[in-house]
N, C-alpha and C positions, 0 to 999 in steps of 0.2 A: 913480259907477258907475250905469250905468244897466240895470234888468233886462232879461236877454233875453226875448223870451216868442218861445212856437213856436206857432204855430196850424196844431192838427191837421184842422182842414176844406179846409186849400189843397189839392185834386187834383193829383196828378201828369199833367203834359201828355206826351201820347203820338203819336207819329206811326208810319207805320208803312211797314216795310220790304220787299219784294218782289225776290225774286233770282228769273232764270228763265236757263234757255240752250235752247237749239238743241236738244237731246239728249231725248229722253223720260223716259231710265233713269237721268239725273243724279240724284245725292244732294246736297242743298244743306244746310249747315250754317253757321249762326250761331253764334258764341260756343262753336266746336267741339261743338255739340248740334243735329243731325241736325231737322231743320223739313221736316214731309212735303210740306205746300202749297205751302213756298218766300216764307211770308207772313208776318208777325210783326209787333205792335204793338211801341215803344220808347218808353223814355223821351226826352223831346227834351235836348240837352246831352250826350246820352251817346257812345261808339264802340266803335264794336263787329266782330270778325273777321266774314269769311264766305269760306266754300270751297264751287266745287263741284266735284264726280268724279263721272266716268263713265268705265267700263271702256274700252281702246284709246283714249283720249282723254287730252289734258294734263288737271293738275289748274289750275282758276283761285280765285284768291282775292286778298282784298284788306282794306282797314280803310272802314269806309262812318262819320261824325257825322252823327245823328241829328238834323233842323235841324224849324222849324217851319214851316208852309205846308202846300206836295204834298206829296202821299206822295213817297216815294223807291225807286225800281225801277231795278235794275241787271241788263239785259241780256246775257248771253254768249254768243256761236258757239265752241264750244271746239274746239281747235283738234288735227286727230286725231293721237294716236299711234301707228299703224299704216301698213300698204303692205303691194304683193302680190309677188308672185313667180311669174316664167311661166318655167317648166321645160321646154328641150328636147332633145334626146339628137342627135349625131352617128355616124354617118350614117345610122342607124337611128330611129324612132321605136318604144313601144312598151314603152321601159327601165319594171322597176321604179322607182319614187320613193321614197326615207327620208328625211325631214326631223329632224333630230336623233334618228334613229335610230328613228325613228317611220313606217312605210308610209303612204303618203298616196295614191299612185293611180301612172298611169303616166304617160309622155311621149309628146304634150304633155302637160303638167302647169300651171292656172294655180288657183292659189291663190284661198281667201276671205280677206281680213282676217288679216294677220299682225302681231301686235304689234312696231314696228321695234326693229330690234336685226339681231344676227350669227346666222347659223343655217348647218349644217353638212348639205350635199345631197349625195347620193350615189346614183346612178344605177346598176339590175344589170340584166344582160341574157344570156340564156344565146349565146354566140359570142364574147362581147366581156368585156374585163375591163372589171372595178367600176373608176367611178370616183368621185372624192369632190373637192371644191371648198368654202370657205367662199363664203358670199354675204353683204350685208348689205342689211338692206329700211329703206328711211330714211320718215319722215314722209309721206306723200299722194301716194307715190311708187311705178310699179311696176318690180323692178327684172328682166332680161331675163337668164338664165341659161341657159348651150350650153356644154354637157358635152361634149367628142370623146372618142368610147370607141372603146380600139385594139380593133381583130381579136384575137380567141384561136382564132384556126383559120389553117390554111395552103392554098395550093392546091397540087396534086402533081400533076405531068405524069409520066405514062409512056412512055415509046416503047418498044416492042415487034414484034415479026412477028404475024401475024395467028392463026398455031396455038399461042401459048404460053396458058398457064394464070397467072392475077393473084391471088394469097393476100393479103387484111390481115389482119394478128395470127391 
């Protein structure tokens, strides 16, 4: 048997890590703990998570070993989660706009930044009935939505002689 012995003077070698993306407002997390710089020294041999998120954006992450030499910097363009939506109304311009039941302006109507997903538009306008349509805004995409809204009014012809008297209600 031979003794072990540990000699507490050997330094731990450290290399160190650098996550960045595209995004200004990303949050970049190591070992699921939040790194504000996006910088971090490591132990070398080690591995370790990293995530980054930003709002209307995917999330990216991955597993990075920590090796010895260069530093290690992992670059991201994350890739967006959102699209817009251009609202227009038939035959008329002008309709109220509700996006999920929400007022947002009138027609035309084009959108800032919508997080993609399914969204429920519904266009009002005094002559015409409401109408309402699902839409869906996909990924870096804008999607182009034409509402026909019928007539709520009629035309009414008269004919008459020239001396009669014409009453509505």
């Amino acid at each position: 048997n031979v003794p072990l012995v540990v000699n507490s003077n050997v330094a731990q070698r450290n290399n160190y890590l650098t996550i960045t993306s595209d995004q200004p407002n990303a949050s970049i997390y190591i070992d699921d703990q939040y790194v504000s710089d996006g910088f971090k020294s490591l132990a070398i041999g080690t591995t370790h998570s990293w995530r980054i998120e930003c709002d209307m954006y995917h999330t990216e992450s991955g597993t990075v070993k920590i090796t010895d030499g260069e530093p290690i910097t992992i670059e991201k363009q994350l890739r967006p989660a959102y699209g817009f939506i251009n609202i227009t109304s038939e035959p008329e311009d002008g309709a109220v706009v509700f996006i999920n039941n929400k007022k947002v302006g009138t027609t035309p109507y084009q959108s800032d930044k919508m997080a993609s997903g399914t969204y429920n538009i519904r266009v009002v306008k005094d002559m015409y009935k409401t109408t309402e349509q699902t839409f869906t805004i996909t990924d870096g995409n804008t999607t182009d939505a034409i509402l026909d809204m019928a007539a709520n009014f009629v035309n009414l012809t008269i004919e008459t002689d020239a001396n009669s008297d014409i009453y509505i209600d």
